[in-house]
C-alpha positions in Angstrom: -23.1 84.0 -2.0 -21.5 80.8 -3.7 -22.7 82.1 -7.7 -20.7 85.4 -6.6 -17.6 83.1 -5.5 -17.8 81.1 -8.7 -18.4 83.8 -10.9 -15.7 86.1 -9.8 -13.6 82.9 -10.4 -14.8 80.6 -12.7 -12.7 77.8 -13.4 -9.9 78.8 -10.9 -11.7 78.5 -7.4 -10.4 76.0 -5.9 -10.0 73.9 -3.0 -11.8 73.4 -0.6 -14.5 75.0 -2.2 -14.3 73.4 -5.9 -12.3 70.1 -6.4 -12.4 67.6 -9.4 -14.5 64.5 -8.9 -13.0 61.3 -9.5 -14.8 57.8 -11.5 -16.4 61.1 -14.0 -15.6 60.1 -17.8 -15.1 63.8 -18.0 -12.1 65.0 -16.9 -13.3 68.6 -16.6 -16.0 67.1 -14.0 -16.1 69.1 -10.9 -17.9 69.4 -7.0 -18.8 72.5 -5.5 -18.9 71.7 -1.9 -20.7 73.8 0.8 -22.7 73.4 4.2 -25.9 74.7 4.9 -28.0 74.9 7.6 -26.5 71.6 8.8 -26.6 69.8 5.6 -23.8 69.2 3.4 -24.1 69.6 -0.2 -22.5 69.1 -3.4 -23.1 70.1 -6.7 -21.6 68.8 -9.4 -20.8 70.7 -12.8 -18.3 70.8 -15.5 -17.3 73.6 -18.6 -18.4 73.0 -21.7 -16.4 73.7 -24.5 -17.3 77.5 -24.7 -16.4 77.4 -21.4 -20.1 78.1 -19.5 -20.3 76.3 -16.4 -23.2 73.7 -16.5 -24.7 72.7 -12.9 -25.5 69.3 -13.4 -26.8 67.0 -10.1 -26.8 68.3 -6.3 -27.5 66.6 -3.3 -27.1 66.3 0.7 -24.2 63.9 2.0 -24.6 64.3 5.3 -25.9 60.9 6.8 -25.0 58.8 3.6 -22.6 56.5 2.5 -20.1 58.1 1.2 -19.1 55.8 -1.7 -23.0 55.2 -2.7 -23.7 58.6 -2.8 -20.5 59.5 -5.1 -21.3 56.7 -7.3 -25.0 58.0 -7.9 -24.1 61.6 -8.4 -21.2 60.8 -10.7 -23.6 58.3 -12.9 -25.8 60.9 -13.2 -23.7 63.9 -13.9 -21.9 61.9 -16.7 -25.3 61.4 -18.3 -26.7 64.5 -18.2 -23.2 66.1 -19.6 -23.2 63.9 -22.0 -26.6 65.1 -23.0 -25.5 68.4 -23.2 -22.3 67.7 -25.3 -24.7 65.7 -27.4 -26.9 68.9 -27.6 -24.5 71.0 -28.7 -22.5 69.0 -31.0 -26.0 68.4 -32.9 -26.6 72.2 -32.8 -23.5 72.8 -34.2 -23.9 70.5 -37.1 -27.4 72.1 -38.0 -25.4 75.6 -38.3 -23.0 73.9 -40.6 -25.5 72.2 -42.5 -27.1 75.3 -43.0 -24.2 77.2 -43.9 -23.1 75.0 -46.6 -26.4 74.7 -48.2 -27.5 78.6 -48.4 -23.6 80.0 -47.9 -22.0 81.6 -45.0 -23.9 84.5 -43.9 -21.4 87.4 -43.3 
């Protein structure tokens, strides 16, 4: 039910569902929020630059503190974007690289 919300929205669902997560170095950095089966979850993703949503850490709240828990889950969604960015920035350069060496393939 919640991949048919998001993808019949994408980057415009909003509130209460989707909000932006603050202490991210990403600006784009958001929460998907949702309860189920008593359990409150968050998942955090972001859009990359060609504008694919990347899920990145999920996790249950309920019963934790609450700045702990947004701490962890922002340290570790800011690594493993940055990962990715990393990814495709390098993936990118290997295109170029082979580009200019054998031409650009039409």
């Amino acid at each position: 039910m919640r991949r048919d919300c998001s993808s019949s929205s994408g980057p415009n669902l909003g509130r209460p569902t989707v909000d932006t997560l603050k202490g991210s170095r990403h600006a784009n950095m958001k929460e998907l929020r949702f309860d189920w089966e008593g359990e409150v979850w968050r998942v955090v993703f972001a859009f990359d630059p060609k504008r694919r949503a990347v899920l990145l850490v999920g996790g249950d709240k309920a019963g934790v503190d609450k700045k702990r828990f947004y701490k962890r889950l922002v340290a570790v969604a800011d690594e493993r974007f940055d990962r990715h960015l990393a990814s495709l920035r390098a993936k990118s350069d290997r295109r170029a690289g082979k580009e200019k060496r054998h031409g650009k393939k039409s």
